[in-house]
C-alpha positions as CSV (number, residue, x, y, z in Angstrom):
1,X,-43.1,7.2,-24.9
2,X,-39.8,7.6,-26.0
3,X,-37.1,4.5,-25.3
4,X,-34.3,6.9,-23.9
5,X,-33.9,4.8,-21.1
6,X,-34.4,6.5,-17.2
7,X,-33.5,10.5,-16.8
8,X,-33.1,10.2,-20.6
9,X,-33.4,13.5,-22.8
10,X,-32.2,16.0,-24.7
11,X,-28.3,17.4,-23.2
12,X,-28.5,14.5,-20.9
13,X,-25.7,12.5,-20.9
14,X,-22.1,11.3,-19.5
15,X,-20.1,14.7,-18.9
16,X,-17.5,15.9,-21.4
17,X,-14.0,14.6,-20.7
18,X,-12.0,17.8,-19.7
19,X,-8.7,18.6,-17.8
20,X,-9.2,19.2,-14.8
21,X,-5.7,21.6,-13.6
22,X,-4.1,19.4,-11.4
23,X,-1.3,17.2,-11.5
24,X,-1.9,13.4,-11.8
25,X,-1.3,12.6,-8.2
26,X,2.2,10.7,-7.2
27,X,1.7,6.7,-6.9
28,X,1.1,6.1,-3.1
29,X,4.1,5.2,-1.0
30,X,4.6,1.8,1.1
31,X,3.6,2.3,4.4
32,X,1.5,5.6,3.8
33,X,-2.1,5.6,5.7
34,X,-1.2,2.8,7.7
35,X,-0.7,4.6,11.1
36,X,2.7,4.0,13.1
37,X,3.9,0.3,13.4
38,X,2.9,-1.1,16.9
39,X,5.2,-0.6,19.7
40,X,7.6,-3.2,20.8
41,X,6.2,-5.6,23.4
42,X,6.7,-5.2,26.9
43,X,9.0,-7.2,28.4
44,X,8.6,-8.7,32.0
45,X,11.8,-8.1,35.0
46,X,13.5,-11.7,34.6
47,X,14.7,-10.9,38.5
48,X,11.0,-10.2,39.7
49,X,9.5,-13.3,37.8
50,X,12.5,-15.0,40.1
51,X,11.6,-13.2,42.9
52,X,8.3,-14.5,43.1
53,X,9.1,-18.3,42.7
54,X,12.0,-18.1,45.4
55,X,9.6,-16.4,47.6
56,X,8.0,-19.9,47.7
57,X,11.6,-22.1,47.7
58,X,13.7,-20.2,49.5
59,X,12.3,-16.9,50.6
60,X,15.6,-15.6,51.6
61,X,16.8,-15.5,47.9
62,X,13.5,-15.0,47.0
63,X,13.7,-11.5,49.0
64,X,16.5,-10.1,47.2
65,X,16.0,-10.8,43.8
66,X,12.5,-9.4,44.3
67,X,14.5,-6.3,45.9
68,X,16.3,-5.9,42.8
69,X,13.7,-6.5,40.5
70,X,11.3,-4.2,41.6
71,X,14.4,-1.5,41.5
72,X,15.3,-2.5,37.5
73,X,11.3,-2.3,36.7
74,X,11.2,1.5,37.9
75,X,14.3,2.2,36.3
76,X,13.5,1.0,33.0
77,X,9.8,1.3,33.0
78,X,9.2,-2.6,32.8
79,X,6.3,-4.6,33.6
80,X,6.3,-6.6,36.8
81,X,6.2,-3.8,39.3
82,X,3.4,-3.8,41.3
């Protein structure tokens, strides 16, 4: 047996070094393959949050500001309508 080692024999070896006709490729760029950056959090209607503990002080006040909370969280496409 010979002591060529495993897959050893004749022609068998690393490959030749060689070009290969492309360019070296550019160094990678920050941020590239890293998706988009997360979207902003939602934010909550300050008025509706309001809203909701008046209802339980003084439901009067606590009607209104609901009122005009629920209004700004359709305009603006906030959370806290529904």
């Amino acid at each position: 047996m010979s002591d060529q080692g495993y897959g050893g024999g004749p022609g068998w070896g690393p490959p030749a070094p060689g070009p290969t006709g492309f360019p070296a490729s550019p160094p990678p760029r920050e941020g590239w393959g890293y998706g988009h950056p997360p979207p902003p959090p939602e934010r909550t209607n300050v008025l509706a949050v309001l809203g909701l503990v008046f209802a339980f002080v003084a439901w009067p006040a606590g009607l209104v500001l609901s009122a005009i909370g629920l209004s700004q969280t359709r305009r603006r496409c906030q959370r806290g309508h529904g």
